[in-house]
C-alpha positions as CSV (number, residue, x, y, z in Angstrom):
1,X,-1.7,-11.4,-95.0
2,X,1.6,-12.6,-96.0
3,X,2.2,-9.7,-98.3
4,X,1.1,-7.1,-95.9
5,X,3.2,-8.5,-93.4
6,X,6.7,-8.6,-96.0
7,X,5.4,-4.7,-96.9
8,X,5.5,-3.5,-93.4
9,X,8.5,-5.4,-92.5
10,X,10.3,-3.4,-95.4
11,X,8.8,-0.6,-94.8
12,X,10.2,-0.7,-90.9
13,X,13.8,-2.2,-92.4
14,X,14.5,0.9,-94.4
15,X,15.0,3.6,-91.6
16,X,17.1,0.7,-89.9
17,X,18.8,0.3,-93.1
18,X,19.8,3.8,-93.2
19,X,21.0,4.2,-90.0
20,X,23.4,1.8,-90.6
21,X,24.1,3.3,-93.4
22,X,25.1,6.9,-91.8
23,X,27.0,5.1,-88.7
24,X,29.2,3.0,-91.7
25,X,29.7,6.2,-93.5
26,X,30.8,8.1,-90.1
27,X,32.9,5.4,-88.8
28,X,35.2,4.6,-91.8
29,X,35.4,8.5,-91.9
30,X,36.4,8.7,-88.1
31,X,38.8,5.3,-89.3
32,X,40.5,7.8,-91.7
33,X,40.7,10.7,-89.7
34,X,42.5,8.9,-86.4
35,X,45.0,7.4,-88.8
36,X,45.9,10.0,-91.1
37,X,47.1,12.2,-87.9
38,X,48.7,9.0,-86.9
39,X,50.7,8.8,-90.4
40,X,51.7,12.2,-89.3
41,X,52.3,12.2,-86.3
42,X,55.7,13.1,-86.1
43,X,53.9,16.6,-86.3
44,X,53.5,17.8,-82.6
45,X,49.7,19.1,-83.9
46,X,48.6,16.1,-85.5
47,X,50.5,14.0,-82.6
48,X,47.9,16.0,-80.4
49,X,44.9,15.2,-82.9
50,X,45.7,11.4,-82.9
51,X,45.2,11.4,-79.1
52,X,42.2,13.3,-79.1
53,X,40.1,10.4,-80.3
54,X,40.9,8.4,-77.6
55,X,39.3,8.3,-74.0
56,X,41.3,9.2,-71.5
57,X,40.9,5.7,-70.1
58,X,41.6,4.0,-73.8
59,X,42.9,0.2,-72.7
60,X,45.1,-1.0,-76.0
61,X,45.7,-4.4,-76.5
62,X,49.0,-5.8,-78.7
63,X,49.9,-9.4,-79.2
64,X,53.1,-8.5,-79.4
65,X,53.5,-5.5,-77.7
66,X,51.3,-6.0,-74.3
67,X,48.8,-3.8,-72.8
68,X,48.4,-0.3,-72.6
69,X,46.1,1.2,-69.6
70,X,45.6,5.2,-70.3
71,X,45.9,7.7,-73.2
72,X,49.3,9.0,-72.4
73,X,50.9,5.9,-72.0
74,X,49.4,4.9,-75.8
75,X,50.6,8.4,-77.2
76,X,54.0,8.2,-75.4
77,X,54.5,4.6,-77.0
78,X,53.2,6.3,-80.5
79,X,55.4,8.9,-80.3
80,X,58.3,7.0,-79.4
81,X,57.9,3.8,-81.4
82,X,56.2,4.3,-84.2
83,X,55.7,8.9,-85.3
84,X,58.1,9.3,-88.4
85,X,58.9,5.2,-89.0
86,X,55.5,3.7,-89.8
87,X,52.3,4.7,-91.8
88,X,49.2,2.5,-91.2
89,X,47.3,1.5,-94.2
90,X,44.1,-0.6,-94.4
91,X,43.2,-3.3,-96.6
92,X,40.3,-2.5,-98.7
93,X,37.1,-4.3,-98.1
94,X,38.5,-5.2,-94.3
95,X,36.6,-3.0,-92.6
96,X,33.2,-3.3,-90.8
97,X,31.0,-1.3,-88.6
98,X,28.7,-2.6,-86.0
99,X,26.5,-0.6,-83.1
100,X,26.3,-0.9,-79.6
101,X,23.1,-0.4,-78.6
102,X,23.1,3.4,-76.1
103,X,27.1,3.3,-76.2
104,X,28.8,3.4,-80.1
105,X,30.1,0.9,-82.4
106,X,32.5,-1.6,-82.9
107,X,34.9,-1.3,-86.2
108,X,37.0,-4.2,-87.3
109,X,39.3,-4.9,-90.0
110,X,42.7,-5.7,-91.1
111,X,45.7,-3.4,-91.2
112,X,49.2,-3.2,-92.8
113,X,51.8,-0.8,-90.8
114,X,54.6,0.5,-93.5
115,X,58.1,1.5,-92.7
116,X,58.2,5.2,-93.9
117,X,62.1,4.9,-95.0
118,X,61.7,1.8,-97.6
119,X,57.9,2.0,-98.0
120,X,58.0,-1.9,-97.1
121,X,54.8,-2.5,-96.4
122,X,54.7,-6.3,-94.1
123,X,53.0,-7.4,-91.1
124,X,49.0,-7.6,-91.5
125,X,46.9,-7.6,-88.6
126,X,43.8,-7.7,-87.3
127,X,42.2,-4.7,-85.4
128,X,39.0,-4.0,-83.2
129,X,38.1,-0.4,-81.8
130,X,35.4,0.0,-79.2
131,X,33.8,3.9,-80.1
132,X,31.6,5.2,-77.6
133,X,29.4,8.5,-78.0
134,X,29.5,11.1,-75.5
135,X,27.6,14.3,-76.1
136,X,28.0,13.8,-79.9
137,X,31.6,13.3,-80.1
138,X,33.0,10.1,-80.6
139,X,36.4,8.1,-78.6
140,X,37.6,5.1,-78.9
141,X,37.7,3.3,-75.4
142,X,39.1,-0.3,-76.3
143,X,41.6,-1.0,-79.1
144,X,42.6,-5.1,-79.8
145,X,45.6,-5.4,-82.3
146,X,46.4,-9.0,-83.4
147,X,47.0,-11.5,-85.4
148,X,49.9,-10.3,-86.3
149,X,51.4,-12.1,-89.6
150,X,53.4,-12.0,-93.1
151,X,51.0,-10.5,-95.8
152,X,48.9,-12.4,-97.9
């Protein structure tokens, strides 16, 4: 009985298994995607890419730098503070995907922001991005940025 009972419990586990699998996969892509148009940004067209992944109602929280409410606030602080100074770069094997049960996912890592004129790279932090699914695109609703420190 025990045996059957580890057998079907695998057996239901692998679908699971690869469902997570998919939504990793499709998350550290969609990771990629919203930061490579923010490490270009300075570009009008991938300005306007970066801020199509976020909802409209995107609520950004800094340590440092406070709380944003809305998507245009967020891009208008992007554009002004960091487009053309700073590339984001994470730090491999930071980053981890977990689902939301009928909403998205959570990602989570750690980050490095580099300044683009002396390719200094300093100031880790740790991020968390709420993605929710609507009619098979995904947007980021909540973004958490702290921990803010010297690099490892």
């Amino acid at each position: 009985m025990k045996k059957i009972y580890l057998v079907l419990l695998a057996f239901f586990s692998i679908p699971s298994f690869a469902d997570d699998m998919e939504l990793a996969e499709t998350m550290k892509a969609l990771d990629t995607a919203v930061f490579d148009s923010f490490n270009h940004c300075q570009k009008p067209q991938e300005l306007d890419k970066h801020a199509s992944f976020f909802a409209a109602d995107v609520e950004f929280y800094h340590d440092n730098g406070g709380v944003t409410w809305d998507r245009a606030s967020m891009i208008a602080n992007t554009q002004n503070n960091a487009c053309g100074h700073y590339s984001r770069k994470l730090v491999d094997g930071s980053f981890s995907v977990h689902p939301i049960k009928d909403f998205g996912a959570i990602t989570e890592g750690v980050h490095v922001f580099c300044q683009n004129e002396t390719n200094k790279c300093e100031g880790e932090a740790d991020f968390v991005m709420i993605w929710r699914k609507v009619d098979n695109k995904w947007e980021i609703t909540r973004v958490l940025s702290y921990g803010h420190r010297k690099n490892n």
